[in-house]
py3Dmol code that shows the C-alpha trace and the ligand (Angstrom):
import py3Dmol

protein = """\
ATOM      1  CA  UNK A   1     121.627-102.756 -10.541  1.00  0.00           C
ATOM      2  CA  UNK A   2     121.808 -99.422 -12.026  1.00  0.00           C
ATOM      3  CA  UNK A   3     118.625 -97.458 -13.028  1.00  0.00           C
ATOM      4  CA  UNK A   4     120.063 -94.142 -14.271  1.00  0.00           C
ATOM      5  CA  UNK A   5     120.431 -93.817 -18.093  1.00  0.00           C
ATOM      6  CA  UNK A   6     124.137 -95.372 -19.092  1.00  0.00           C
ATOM      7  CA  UNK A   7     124.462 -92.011 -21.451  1.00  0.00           C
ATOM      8  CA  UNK A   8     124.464 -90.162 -17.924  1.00  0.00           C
ATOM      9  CA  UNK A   9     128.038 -91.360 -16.936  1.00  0.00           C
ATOM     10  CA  UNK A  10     129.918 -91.275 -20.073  1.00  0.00           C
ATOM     11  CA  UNK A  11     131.846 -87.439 -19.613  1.00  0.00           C
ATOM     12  CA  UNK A  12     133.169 -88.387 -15.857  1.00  0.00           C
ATOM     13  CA  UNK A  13     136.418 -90.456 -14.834  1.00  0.00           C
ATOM     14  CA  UNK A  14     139.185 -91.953 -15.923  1.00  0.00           C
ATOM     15  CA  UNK A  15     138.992 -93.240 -19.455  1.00  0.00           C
ATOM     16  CA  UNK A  16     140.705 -96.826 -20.777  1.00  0.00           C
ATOM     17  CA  UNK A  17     141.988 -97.674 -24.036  1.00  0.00           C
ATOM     18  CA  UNK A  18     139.713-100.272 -26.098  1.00  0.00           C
ATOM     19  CA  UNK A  19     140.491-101.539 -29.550  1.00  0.00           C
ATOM     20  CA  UNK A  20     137.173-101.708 -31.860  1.00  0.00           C
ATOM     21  CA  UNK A  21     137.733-103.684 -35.212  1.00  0.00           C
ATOM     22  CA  UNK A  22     141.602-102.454 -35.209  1.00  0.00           C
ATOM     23  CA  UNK A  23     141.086 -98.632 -34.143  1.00  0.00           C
ATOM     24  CA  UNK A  24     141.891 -97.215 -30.452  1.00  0.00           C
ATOM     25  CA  UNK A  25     139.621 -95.442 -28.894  1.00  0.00           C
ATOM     26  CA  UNK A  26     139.304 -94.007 -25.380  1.00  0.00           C
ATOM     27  CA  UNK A  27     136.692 -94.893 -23.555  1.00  0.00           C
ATOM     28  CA  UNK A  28     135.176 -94.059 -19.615  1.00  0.00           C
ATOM     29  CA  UNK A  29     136.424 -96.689 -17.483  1.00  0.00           C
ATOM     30  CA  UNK A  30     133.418 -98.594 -15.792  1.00  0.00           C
ATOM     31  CA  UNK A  31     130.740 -97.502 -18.391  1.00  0.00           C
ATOM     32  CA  UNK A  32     128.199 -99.296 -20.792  1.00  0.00           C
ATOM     33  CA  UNK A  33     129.517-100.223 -23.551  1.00  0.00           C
ATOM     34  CA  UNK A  34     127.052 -99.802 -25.707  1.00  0.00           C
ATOM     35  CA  UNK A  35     126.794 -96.071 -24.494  1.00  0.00           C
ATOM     36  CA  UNK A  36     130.190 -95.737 -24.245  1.00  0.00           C
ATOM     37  CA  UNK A  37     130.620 -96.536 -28.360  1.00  0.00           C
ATOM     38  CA  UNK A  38     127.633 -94.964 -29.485  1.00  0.00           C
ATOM     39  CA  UNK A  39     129.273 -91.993 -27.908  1.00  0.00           C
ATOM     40  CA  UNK A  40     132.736 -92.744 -29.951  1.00  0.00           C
ATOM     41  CA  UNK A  41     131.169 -92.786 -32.885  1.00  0.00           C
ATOM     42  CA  UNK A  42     130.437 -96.279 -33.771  1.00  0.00           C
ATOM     43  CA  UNK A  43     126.730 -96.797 -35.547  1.00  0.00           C
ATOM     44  CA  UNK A  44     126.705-100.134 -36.671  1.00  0.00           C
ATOM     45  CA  UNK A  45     127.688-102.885 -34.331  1.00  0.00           C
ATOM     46  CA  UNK A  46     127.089-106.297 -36.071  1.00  0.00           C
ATOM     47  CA  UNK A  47     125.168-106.887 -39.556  1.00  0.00           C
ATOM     48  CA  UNK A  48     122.019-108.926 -39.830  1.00  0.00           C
ATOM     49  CA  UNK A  49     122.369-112.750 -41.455  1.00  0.00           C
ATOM     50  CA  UNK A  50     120.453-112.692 -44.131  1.00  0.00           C
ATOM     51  CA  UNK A  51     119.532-109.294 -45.002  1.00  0.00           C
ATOM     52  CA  UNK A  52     123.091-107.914 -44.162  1.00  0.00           C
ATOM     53  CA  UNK A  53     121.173-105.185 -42.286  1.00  0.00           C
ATOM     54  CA  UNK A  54     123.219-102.575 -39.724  1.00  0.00           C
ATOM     55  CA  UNK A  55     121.743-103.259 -36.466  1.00  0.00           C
ATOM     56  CA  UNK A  56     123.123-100.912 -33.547  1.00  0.00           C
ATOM     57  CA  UNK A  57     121.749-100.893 -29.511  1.00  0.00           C
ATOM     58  CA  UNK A  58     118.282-100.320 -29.449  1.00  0.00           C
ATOM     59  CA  UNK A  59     116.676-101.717 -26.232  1.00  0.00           C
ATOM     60  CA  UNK A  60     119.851-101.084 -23.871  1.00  0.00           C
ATOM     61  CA  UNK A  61     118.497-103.741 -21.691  1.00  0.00           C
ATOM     62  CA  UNK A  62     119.120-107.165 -23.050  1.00  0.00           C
ATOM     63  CA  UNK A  63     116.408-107.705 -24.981  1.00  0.00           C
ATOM     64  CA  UNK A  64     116.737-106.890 -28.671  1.00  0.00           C
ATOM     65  CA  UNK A  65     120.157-108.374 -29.234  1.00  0.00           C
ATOM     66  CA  UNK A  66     121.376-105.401 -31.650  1.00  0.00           C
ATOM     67  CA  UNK A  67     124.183-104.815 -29.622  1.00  0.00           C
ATOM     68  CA  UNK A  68     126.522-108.140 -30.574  1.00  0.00           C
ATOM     69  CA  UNK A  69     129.665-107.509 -30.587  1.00  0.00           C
ATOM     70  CA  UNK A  70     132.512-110.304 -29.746  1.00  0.00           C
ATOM     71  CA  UNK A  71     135.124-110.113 -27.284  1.00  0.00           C
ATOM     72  CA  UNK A  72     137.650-112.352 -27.138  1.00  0.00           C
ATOM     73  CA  UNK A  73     136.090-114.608 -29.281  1.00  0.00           C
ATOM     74  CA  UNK A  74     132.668-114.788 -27.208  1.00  0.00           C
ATOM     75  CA  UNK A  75     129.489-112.809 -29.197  1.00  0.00           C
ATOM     76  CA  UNK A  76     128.047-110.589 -25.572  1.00  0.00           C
ATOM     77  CA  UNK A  77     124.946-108.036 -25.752  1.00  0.00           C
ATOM     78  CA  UNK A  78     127.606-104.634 -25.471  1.00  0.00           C
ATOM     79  CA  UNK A  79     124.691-102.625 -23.437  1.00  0.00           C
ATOM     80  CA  UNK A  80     124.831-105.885 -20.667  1.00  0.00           C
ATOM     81  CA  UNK A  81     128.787-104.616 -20.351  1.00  0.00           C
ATOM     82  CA  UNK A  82     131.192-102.438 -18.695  1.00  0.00           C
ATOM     83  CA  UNK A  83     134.020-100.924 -20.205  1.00  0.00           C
ATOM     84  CA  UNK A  84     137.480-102.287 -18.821  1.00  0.00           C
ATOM     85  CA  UNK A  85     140.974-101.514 -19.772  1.00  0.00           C
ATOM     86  CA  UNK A  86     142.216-103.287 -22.936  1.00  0.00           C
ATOM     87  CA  UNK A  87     138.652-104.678 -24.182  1.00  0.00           C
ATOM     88  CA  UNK A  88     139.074-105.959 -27.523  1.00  0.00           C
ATOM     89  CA  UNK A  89     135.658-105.954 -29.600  1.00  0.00           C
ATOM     90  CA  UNK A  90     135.341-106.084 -33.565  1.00  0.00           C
ATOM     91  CA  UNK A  91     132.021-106.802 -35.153  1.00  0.00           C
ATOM     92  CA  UNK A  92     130.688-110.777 -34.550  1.00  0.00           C
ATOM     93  CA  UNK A  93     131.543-113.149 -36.998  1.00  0.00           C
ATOM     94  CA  UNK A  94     128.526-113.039 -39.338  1.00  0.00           C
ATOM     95  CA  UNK A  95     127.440-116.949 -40.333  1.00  0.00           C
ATOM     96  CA  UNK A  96     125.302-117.023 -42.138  1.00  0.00           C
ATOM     97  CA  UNK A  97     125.710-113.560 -43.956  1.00  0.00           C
ATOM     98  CA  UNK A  98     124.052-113.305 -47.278  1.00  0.00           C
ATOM     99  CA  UNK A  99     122.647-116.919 -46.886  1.00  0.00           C
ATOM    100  CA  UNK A 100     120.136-115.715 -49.603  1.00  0.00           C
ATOM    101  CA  UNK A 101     122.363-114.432 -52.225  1.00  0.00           C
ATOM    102  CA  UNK A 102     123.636-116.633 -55.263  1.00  0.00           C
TER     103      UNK A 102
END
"""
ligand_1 = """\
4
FES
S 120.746 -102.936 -27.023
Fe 119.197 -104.445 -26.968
S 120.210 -106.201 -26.197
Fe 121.701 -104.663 -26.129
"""
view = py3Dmol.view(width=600, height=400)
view.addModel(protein, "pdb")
view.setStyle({"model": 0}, {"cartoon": {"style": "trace"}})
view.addModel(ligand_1, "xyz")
view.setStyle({"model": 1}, {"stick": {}})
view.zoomTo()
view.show()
């Protein structure tokens, strides 16, 4: 288990190309992945159902569930990840979205 912050190991080794909704980015090999796309740039990782609220990380521990993001067709909790060569990620598929709206 690692205990140091996952922001600690994002400027050291080799980095791996990732595609996030369509766009290549470079990313440190073996790192969170939350972290590791905060640190790229990306603020809003999935949208809320009903509100259509931008949710991003928050906890970085598994608990809040802001961090959705799907991978190969499988919604995972981004700060519970690594970052391996050819990840693809794009935002969750958002059921539900706008269920309120007419
Ligand atoms: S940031 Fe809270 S579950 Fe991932």
């Amino acid at each position: 288990m690692k205990t140091a912050s996952p922001f600690l190991e994002l400027e050291s080794g080799p980095r791996v190309d990732v595609t996030w909704d369509g766009e290549l980015l470079s990313l440190p090999k073996g790192s969170n992945l939350a972290a590791a796309l905060l640190a790229a740039g990306v603020d809003v990782f999935r949208h809320t159902p009903v509100s259509n609220a931008p949710r991003a990380p928050f906890c970085m521990m598994g608990a809040c569930f802001d961090c959705l993001v799907e991978i190969d067709g499988m919604t995972r909790q981004a700060c519970m990840l690594e970052v391996t060569e050819g990840m693809v990620i794009t935002r969750p598929q958002e059921i539900g979205a706008h269920a309120n709206e007419t």
